[in-house]
C-alpha positions as CSV (number, residue, x, y, z in Angstrom):
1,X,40.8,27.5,-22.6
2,X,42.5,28.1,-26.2
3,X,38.9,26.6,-27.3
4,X,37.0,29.1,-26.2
5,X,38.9,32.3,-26.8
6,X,40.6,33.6,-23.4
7,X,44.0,32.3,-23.9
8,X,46.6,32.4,-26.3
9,X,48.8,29.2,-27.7
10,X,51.2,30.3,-24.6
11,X,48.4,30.0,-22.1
12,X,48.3,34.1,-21.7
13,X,45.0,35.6,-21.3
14,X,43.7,38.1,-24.2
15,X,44.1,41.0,-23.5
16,X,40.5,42.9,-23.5
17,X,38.6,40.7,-21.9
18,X,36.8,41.4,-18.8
19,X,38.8,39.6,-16.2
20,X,38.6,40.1,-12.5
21,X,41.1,39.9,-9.6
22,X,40.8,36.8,-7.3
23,X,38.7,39.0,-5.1
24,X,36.4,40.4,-7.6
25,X,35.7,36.7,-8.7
26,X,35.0,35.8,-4.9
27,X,32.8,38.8,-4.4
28,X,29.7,36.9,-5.4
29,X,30.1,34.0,-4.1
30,X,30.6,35.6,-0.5
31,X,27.7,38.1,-0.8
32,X,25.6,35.3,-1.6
33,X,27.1,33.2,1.5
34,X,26.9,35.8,4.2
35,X,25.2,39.3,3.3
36,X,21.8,39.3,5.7
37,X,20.7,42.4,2.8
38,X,19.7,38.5,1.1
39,X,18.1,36.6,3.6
40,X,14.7,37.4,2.1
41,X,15.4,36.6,-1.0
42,X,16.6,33.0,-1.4
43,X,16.6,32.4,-5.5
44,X,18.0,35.7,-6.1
45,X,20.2,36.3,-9.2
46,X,23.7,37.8,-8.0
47,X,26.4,39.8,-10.1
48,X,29.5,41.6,-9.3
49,X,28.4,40.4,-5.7
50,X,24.9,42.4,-5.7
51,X,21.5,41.4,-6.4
52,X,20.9,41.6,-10.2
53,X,17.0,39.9,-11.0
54,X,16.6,42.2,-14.0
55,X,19.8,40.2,-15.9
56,X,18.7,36.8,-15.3
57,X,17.5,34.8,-18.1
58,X,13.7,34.2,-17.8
59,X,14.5,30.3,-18.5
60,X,16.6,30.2,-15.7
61,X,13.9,30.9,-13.3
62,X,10.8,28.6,-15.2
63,X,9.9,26.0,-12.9
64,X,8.7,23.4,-16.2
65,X,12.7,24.0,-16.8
66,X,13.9,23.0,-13.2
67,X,11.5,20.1,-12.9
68,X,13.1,19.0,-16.7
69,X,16.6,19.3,-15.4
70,X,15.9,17.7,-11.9
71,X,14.3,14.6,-13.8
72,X,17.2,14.5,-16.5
73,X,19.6,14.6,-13.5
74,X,18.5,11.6,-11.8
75,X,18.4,9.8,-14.9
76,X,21.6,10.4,-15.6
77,X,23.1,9.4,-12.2
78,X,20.7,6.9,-12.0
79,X,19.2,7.8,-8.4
80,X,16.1,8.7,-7.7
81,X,15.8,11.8,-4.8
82,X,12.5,12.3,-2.9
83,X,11.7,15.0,-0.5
């Protein structure tokens, strides 16, 4: 983690940076698992454990990209999945 910036040669975090409790980080996660508010709206892009669409990246929601990553994938593993 020294590599990318958030912690010191001791392993302390830096200070500033925006870190969250253990609950904070588990907000999302659980909003996503169980808030019915999202039941309609399977794909959506989830923050601070709301819905957030208007901060996703638009390539992360291109379907040329998913079908490029899906392919990529399979190579990779080397298994083919069909649906």
């Amino acid at each position: 983690m020294q590599a990318f910036g958030v912690l010191d040669a001791e392993g302390n975090a830096i200070p500033g940076l925006p870190w969250k409790s253990i609950p904070q980080g588990a907000a999302t996660t659980v909003a996503a698992a169980f808030d019915t508010r999202l039941n309609d709206k399977p794909g959506a892009y989830l923050s601070d454990g709301t819905e957030a669409n208007k901060e996703r990246a638009d390539h992360s929601s291109d379907p040329a990209n998913a079908e490029k990553l899906w392919t990529v994938t399979e190579e990779v593993i080397g298994e083919t999945f069909t649906f």
